[in-house]
GUSEBA-274937 format. One record per residue (C-alpha): residue number from 1; y, x, z. Coordinates in steps of 0.1 Angstrom, whole numbers, plus 5000, padded with zeros to 4 digits. Each point is the difference from the previous one (the first is absolute). Layout:
GUSEBA-274937
<NUM,<Y,X,Z>>,
...
END
This chain:
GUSEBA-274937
<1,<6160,5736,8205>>,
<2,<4996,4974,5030>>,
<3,<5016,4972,4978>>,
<4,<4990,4968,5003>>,
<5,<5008,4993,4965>>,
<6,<4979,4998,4977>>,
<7,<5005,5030,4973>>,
<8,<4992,5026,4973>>,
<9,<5013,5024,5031>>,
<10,<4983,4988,5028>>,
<11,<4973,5023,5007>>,
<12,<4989,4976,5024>>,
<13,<4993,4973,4985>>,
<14,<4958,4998,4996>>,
<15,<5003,4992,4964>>,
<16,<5022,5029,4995>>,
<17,<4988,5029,5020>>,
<18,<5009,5029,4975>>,
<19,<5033,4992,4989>>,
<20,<5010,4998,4959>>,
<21,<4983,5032,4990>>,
<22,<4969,4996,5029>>,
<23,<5010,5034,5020>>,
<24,<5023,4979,5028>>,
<25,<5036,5021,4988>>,
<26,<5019,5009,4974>>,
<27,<4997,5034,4980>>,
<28,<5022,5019,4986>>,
<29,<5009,5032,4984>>,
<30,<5035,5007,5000>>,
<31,<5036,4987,4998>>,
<32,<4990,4988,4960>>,
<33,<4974,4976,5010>>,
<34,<5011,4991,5036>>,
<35,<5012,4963,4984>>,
<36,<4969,4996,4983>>,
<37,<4988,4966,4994>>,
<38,<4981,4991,5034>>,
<39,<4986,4966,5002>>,
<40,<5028,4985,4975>>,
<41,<5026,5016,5022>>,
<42,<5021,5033,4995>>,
<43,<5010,5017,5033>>,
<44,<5037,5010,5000>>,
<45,<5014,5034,5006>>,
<46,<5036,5002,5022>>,
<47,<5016,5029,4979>>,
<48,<5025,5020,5025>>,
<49,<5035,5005,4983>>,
<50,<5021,5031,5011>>,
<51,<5020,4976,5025>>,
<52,<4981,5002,5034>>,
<53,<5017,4963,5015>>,
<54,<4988,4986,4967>>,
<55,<4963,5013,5009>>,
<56,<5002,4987,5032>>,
<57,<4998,4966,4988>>,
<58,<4963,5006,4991>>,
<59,<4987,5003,5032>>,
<60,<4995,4975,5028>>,
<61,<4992,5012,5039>>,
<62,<4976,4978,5028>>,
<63,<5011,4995,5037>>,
<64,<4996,5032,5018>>,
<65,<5000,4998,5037>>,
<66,<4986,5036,5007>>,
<67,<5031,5018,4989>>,
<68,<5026,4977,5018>>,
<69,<4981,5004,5029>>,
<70,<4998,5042,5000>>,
<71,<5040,4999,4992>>,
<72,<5003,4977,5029>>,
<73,<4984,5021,5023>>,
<74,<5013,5032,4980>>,
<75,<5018,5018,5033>>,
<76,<4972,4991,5024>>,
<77,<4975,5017,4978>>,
<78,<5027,5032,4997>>,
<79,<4998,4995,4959>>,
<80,<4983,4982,4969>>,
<81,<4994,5017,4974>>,
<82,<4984,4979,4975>>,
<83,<4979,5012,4970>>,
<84,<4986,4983,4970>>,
<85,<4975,5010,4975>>,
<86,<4996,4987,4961>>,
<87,<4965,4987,4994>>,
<88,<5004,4989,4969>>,
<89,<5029,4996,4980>>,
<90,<5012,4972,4971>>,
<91,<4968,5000,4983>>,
<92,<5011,5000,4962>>,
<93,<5007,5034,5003>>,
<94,<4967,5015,5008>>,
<95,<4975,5012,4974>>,
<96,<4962,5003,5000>>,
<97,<4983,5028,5022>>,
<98,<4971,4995,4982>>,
<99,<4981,4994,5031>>,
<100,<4983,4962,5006>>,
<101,<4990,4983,5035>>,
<102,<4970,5008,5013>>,
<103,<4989,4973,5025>>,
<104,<4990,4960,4997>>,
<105,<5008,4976,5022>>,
<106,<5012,4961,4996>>,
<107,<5031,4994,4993>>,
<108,<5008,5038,4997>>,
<109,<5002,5011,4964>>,
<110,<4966,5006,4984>>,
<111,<4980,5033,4997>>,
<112,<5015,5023,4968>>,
<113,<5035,4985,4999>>,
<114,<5027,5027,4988>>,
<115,<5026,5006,5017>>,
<116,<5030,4990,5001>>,
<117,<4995,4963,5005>>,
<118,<5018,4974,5023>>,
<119,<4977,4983,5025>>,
<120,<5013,4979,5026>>,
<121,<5034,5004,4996>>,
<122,<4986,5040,5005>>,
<123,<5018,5024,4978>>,
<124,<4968,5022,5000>>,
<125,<4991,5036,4982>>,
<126,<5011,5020,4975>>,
<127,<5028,5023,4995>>,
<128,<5038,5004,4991>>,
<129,<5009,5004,4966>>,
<130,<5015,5035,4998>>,
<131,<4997,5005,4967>>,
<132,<5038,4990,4987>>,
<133,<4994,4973,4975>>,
<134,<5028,4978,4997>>,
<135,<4984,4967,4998>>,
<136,<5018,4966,4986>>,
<137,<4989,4982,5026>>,
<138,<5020,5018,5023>>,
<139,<5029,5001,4978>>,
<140,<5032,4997,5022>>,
<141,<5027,4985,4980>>,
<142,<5001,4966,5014>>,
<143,<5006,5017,5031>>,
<144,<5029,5024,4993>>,
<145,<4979,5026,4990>>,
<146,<4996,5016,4962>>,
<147,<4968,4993,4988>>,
<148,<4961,5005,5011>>,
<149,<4991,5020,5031>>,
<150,<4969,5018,5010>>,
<151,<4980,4990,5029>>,
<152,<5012,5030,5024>>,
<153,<5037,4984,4999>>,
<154,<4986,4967,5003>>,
<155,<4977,5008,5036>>,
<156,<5034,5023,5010>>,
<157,<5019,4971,4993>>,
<158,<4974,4971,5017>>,
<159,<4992,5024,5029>>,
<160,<5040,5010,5007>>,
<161,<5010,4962,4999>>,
<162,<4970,4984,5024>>,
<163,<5007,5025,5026>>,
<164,<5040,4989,4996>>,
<165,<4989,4969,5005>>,
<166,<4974,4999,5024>>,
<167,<5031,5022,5024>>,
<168,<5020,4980,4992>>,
<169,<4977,4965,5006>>,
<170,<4992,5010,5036>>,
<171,<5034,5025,5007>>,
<172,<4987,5034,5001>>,
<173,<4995,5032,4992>>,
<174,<4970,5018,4990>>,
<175,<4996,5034,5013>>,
<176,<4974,5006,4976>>,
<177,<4975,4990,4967>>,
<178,<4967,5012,4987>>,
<179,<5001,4996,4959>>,
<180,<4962,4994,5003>>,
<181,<4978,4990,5028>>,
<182,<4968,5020,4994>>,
<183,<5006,5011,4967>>,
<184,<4965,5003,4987>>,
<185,<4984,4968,5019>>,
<186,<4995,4975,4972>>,
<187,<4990,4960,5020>>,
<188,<4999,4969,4987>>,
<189,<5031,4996,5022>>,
<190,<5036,5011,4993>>,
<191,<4995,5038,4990>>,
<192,<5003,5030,4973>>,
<193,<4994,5034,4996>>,
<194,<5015,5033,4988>>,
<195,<4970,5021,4991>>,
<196,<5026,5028,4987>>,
<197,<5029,5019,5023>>,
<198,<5016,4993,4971>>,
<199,<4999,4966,4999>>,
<200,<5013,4999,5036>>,
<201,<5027,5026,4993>>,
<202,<5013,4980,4971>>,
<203,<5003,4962,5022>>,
<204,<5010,5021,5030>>,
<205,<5036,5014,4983>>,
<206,<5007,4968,4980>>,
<207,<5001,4982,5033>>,
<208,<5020,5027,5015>>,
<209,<5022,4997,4976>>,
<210,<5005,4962,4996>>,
<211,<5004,5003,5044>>,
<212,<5027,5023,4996>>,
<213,<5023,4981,4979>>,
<214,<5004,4971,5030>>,
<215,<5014,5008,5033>>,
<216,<4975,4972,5017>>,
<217,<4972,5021,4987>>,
<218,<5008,5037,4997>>,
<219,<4999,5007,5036>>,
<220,<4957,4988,4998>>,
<221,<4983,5031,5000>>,
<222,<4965,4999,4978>>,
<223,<4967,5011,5018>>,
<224,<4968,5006,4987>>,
<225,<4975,5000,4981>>,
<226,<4983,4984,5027>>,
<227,<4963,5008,4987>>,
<228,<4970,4995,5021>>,
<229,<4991,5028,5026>>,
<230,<4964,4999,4985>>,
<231,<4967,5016,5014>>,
<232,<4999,5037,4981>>,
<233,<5019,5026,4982>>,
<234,<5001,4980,4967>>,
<235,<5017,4973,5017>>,
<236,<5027,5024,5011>>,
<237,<5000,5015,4961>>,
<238,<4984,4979,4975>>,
<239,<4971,4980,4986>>,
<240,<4981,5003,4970>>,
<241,<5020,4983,4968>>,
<242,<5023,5018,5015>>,
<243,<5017,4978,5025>>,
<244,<5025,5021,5020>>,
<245,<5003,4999,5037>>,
<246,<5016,5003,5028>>,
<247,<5013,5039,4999>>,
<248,<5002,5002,4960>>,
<249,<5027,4970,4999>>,
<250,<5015,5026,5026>>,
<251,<4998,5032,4982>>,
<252,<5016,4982,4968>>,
<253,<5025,4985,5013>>,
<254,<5010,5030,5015>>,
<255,<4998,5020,4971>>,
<256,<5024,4968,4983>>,
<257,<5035,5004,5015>>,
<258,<5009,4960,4991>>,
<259,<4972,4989,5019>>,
<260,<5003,5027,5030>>,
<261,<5033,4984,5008>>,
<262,<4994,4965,4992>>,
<263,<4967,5000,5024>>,
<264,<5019,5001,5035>>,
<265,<4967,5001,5021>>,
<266,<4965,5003,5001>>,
<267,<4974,4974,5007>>,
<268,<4963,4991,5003>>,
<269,<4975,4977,5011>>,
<270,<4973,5003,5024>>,
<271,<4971,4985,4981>>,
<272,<4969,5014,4985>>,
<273,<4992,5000,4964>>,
<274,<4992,4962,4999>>,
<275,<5032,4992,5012>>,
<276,<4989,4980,5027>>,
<277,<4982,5022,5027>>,
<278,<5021,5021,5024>>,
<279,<5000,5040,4991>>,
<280,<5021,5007,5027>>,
<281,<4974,5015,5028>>,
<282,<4999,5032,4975>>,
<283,<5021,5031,5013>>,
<284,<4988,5017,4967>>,
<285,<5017,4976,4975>>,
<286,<5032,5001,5017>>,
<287,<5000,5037,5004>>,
<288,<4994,4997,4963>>,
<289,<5031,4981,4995>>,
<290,<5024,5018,5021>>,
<291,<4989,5034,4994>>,
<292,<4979,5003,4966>>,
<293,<4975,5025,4994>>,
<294,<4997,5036,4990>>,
<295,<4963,5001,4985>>,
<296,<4990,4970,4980>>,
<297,<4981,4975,5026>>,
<298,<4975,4984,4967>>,
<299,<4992,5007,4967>>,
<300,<5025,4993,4973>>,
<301,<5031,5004,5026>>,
<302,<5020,5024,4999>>,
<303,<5012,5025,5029>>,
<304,<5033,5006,5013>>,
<305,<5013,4965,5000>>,
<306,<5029,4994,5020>>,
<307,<5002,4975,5026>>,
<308,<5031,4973,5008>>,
<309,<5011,5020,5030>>,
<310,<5012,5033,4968>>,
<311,<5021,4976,4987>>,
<312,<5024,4991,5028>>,
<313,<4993,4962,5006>>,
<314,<4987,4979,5023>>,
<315,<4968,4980,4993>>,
<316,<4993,4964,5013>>,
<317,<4968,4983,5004>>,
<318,<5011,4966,4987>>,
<319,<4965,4976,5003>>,
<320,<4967,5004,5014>>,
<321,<4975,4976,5016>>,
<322,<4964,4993,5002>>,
<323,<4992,5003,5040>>,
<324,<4977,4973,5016>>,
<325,<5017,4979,5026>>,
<326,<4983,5018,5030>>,
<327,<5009,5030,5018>>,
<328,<4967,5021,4992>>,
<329,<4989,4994,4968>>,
<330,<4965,5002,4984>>,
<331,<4982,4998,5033>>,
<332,<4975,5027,4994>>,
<333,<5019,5029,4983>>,
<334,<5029,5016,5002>>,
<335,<5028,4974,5003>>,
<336,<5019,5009,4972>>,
<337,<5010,4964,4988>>,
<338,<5013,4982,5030>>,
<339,<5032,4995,5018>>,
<340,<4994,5032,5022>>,
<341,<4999,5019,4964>>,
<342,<5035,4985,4992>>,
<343,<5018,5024,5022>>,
<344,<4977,5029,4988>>,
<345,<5013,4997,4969>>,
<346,<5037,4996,5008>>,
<347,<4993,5031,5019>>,
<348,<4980,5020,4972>>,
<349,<5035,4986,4976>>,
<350,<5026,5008,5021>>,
<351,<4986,5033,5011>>,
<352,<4976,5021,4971>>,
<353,<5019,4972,4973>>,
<354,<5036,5009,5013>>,
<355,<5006,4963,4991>>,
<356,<5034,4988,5012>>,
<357,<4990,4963,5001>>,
<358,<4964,4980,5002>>,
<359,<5005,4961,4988>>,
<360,<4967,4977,4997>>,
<361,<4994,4980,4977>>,
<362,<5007,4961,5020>>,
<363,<5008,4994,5038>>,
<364,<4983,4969,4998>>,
<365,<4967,4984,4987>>,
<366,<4970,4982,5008>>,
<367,<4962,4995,4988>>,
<368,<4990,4965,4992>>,
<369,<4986,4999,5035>>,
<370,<5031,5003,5017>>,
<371,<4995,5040,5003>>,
<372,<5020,5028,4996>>,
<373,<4996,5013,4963>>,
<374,<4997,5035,4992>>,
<375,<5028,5002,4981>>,
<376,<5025,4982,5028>>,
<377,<5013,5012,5035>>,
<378,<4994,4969,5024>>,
<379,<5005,4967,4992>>,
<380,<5012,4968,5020>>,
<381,<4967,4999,5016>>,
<382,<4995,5035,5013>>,
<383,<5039,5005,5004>>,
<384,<5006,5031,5028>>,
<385,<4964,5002,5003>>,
<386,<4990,5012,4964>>,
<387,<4983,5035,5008>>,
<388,<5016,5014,4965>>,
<389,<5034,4983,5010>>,
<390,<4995,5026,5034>>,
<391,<4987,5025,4980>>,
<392,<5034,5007,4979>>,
<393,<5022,4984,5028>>,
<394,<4988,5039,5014>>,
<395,<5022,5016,4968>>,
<396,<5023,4967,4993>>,
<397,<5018,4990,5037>>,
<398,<5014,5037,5005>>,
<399,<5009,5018,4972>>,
<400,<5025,4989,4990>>,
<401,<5023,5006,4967>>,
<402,<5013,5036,4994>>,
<403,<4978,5014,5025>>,
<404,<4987,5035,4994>>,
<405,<4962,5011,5008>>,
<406,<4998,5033,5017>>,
<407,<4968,5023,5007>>,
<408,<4981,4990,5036>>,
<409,<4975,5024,5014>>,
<410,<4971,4984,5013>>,
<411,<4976,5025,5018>>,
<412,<4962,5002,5009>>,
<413,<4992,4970,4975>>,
<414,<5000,4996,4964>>,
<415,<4983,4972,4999>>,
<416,<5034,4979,5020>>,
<417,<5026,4999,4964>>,
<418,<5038,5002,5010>>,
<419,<5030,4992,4983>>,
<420,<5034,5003,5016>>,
<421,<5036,4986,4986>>,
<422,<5033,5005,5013>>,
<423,<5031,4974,4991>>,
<424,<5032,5018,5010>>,
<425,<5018,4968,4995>>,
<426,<4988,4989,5035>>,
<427,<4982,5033,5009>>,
<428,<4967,4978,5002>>,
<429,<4970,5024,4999>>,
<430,<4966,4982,4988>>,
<431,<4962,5015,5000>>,
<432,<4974,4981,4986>>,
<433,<4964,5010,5008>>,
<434,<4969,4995,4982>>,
<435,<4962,5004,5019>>,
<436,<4982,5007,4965>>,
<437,<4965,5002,5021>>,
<438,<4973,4975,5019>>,
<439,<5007,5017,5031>>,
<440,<5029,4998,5027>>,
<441,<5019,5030,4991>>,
<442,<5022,5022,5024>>,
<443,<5033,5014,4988>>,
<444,<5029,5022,5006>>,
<445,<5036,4995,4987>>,
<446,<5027,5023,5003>>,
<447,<5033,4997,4990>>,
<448,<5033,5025,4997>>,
<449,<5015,4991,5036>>,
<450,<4985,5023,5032>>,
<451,<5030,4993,5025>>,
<452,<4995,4962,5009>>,
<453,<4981,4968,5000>>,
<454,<4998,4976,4978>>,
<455,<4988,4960,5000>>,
<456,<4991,4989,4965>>,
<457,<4983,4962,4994>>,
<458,<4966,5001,4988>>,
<459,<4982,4974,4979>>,
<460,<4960,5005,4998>>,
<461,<4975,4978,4978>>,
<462,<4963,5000,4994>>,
<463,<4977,4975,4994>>,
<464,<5007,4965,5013>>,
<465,<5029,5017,5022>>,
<466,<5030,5003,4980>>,
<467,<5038,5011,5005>>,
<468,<4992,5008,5040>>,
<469,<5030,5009,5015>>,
<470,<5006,5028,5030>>,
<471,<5026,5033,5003>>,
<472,<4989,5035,4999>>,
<473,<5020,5028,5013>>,
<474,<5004,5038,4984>>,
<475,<4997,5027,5028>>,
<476,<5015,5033,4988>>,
<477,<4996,4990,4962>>,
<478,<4964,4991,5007>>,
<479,<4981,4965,4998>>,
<480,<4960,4995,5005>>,
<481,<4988,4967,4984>>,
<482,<4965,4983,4999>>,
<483,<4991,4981,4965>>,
<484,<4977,4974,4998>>,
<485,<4978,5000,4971>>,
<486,<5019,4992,4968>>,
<487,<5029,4996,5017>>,
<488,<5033,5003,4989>>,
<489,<5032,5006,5021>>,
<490,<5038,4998,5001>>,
<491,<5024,5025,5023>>,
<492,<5037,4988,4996>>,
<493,<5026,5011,5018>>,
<494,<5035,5020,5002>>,
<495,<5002,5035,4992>>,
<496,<5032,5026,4996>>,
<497,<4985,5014,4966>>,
<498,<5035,5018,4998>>,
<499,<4986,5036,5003>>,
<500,<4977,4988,4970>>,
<501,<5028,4984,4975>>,
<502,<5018,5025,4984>>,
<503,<5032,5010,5015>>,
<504,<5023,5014,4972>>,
<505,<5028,5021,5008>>,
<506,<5024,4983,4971>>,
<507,<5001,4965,4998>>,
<508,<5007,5000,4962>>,
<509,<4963,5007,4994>>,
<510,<4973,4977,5014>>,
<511,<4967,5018,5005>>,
<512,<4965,4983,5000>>,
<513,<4964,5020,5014>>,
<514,<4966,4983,4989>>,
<515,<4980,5021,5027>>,
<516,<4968,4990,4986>>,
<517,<5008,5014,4964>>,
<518,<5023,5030,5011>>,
<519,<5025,4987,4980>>,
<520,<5036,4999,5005>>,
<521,<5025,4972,4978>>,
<522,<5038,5009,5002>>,
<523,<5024,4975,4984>>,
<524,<5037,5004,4997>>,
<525,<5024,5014,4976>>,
<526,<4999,5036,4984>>,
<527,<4962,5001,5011>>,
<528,<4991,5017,4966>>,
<529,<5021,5034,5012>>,
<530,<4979,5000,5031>>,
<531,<4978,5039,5006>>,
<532,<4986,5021,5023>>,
<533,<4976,4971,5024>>,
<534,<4988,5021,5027>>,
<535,<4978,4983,5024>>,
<536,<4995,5019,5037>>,
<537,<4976,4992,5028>>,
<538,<5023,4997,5032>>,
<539,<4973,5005,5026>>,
<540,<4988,5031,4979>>,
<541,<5028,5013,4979>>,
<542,<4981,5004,4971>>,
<543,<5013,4990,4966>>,
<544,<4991,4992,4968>>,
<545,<5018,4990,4965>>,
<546,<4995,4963,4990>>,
<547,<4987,4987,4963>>,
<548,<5034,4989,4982>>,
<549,<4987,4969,4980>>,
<550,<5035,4991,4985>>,
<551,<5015,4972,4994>>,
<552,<4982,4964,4996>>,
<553,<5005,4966,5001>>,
<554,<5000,4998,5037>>,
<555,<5019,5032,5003>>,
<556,<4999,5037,5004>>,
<557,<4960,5008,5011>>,
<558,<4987,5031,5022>>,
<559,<4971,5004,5005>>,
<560,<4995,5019,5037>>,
<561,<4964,5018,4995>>,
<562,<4976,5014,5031>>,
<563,<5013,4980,5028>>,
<564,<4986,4996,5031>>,
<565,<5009,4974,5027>>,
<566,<5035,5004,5020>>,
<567,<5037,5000,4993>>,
<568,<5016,5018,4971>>,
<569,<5035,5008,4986>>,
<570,<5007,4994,4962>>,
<571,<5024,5025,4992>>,
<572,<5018,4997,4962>>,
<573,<5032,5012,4981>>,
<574,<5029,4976,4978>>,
<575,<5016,5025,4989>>,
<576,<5020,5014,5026>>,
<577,<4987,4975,5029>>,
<578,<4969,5006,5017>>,
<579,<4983,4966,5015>>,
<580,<4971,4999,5028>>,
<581,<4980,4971,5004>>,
<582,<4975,4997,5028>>,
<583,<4961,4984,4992>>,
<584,<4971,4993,5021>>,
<585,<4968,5009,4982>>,
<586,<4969,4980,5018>>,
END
């Protein structure tokens, strides 16, 4: 497409506006028929030997600027961390979903084509071949191997050797890959689903295993499925067919020990059920996510479903966008969809989502007007000035990497949100703030620290004012703030959070406390003969025995139940050592 040669192919040529079979791509239905005759013309398949420097051959890379530039700049951002996500892999080895496209516009493909089909260059729809057939066309001898293949080796085999070469193209490393982006979103552009856990499961451990067998790749640690947040319970579940969701992929791969340890981390994005509209404003769906439910929130769902926080990994929201470019956004409702609503929802993810990172979707686009679009940041126009660009700058400019967020207590005013996160790499304590109402709000902060004052920076935006700068000073713990309507604002400052980092008596043993979920992490050898966690209240003596979890991933996991603000000793037992660790509980 966008030749200007005239062709059987050229879908935009006016005497040609349908392509060879008049539906504007090409069908088909599995690895068998992907060389079919298509306008006297058989497409090619690259077969992947079991020689990974041999596969890399296949594969060609375009300038990438964005990279080089993050690396460059890698120590003044603190770190880089870059992720990728699979929206599509080699086509020939997808099947039929038996699903077709459902929309009509010139040149898109026509009304009623079946997926898969190639449009556009587009790898688009249908699903991975899990079934096991060896197929001829993917026979391997020519390249070292013994004979036909099935399609699982072949996308392990493609998949394994584009990432080599794509870190190797622009020298670096991922930290991390997605198998799937939204795995049950089938577009007209590069996509395709896996209806089934099992599907998934099966993709998920064949990459795994073709990482681990290369030193450049074994170290990448595989997140996902990176399914759509969605609008309802059956989003977080599954839809009529069934499709599985979000929490299903979770519960079977759990219950699959392969996939549990191939799947390093957990991850999500913030859309509604089209795929395209921001979900993120709803506390409900990310409590869902984190937590689960007891009692079954819809018919046809079951209860007691487990969210990801039970299963010992973090969770990242890895795309959302959607906002209009203005601050408040629609004009005559609740502004739910503006740049104002961008820090909500960080907030509602970070907070009731226990999300340990928030990524939109691009940093920079534009409208045909020269706006900014609703799924960019700012763009060269707007620059500083974008109100969404101020909106995350709130969340982005001071939290930086491997900080920690700790409980804030916010009195008189619920209607004020408050986030706080402390980095003990620079001691660097940061409080974001969220007006959620129409009216200037009043506000109370207190922090741990009664015996001195302290000058933090504030940052304050609303409408048309954004990223104001002043100080603000804590008196005895205490700060009073005024909040403009819809405002959000940024306290950053230094803080000795010593008193609330664990202190651990032994250095062979390093001791983590998530205040907010009451749960202690303790890493270090001979943490499986660990026994007898007993937590005490130092201001009021009592005691009370912790919730031995045992040993996970992340390490040996107590649970610390009934606590109440203030400072605690963890008292435990190796064997014939004792240990005391010291927690603040906000």
């Amino acid at each position: 497409m966008g030749s200007q040669t005239k062709s059987v192919f050229n879908l935009e040529d006016p005497s040609n506006l349908d392509g060879p079979e008049n539906n504007r791509v090409r069908t088909y239905t599995g690895p068998g028929d992907y060389s079919r005759l298509f306008g006297g013309r058989n497409a090619p398949i690259a077969v992947m030997g079991p020689d990974i420097e041999s596969n890399l051959l296949n594969f060609i890379y375009p300038v990438n600027g964005a990279i080089a530039e993050l690396l460059k700049n890698k120590v003044k951002l603190g770190d880089v961390k870059i992720i990728g996500s699979i929206w599509s892999p080699v086509p020939w080895v997808k099947v039929s979903s038996g699903n077709t496209y459902r929309n009509n516009w010139w040149p898109g493909p026509v009304n009623g084509s079946k997926w898969p089909f190639i449009w556009g260059g587009n790898f688009a729809g249908g699903r991975l071949d899990v079934s096991g057939t060896k197929y001829n066309v993917f026979d391997d001898r020519a390249m070292g191997g013994s004979g036909p293949t099935d399609a699982v080796t072949q996308f392990a085999r493609s998949s394994a050797a584009y990432i080599l070469g794509f870190q190797r193209q622009y020298k670096f490393q991922f930290y991390a890959i997605s198998i799937q982006n939204e795995l049950n979103f089938e577009e007209y552009y590069n996509s395709m689903t896996y209806p089934q856990s099992s599907q998934y499961i099966t993709a998920l451990k064949a990459l795994k295993a073709e990482f681990s067998k290369y030193p450049e790749l074994r170290e990448i640690k595989i997140m996902g499925p990176e399914d759509l947040l969605g609008g309802d319970a059956y989003g977080m579940w599954e839809y009529g067919g069934p499709v599985h969701k979000n929490l299903q992929y979770l519960s079977n791969i759990a219950k699959d020990p392969g996939a549990n340890a191939a799947l390093d981390f957990f991850c999500i994005h913030g859309y509604a059920s089209d795929g395209v509209s921001s979900a993120g404003a709803n506390a409900g769906l990310w409590d869902w996510w984190a937590n689960g439910w007891t009692s079954s929130p819809a018919p046809g769902i079951p209860s007691n479903v487990k969210g990801f926080v039970s299963y010992n990994k973090k969770s990242w929201m890895t795309e959302t966008s959607g906002e209009n470019r203005d601050w408040l956004y629609p004009k005559n409702a609740y502004p739910n969809s503006g740049a104002w609503s961008l820090a909500l929802k960080i907030h509602q993810a970070l907070t009731t989502g226990m999300q340990s990172a928030w990524v939109h979707w691009t940093f920079v686009d534009s409208n045909s007007d020269g706006t900014v679009s609703d799924y960019g940041i700012t763009n060269q126009a707007a620059g500083l000035q974008s109100p969404k660009y101020n909106a995350i700058k709130h969340f982005y400019k001071f939290i930086r990497p491997n900080s920690r967020r700790y409980h804030v207590n916010t009195a008189n005013n619920a209607r004020v949100l408050c986030s706080s996160y402390f980095n003990q790499n620079d001691n660097a304590l940061t409080m974001v703030l969220i007006n959620s109402s129409s009216s200037n709000e009043n506000v109370i902060i207190n922090i741990p620290e009664k015996n001195k004052s302290l000058v933090f920076n504030d940052y304050l935006s609303w409408e048309n004012n954004y990223f104001i700068s002043s100080s603000k000073t804590f008196v005895g713990g205490s700060l009073a703030l005024a909040m403009p309507p819809y405002s959000v604002r940024t306290l950053t400052g230094k803080f000795d959070l010593t008193s609330a980092n664990i202190e651990s008596a032994k250095l062979d043993l390093n001791v983590v406390f998530d205040s907010e979920r009451n749960l202690l992490t303790i890493q270090g050898e001979g943490i499986e003969d660990l026994t007898n966690f007993i937590a005490t209240n130092i201001s009021s003596g009592l005691s009370s025995t912790a919730i031995d979890l045992g040993v996970s991933s992340t390490g040996r996991l107590v649970r610390i139940p009934n606590l109440v603000p203030g400072v605690y000793f963890i008292n435990y037992q190796k064997k014939d050592r004792t240990f005391c660790a010291k927690i603040i509980k906000y």
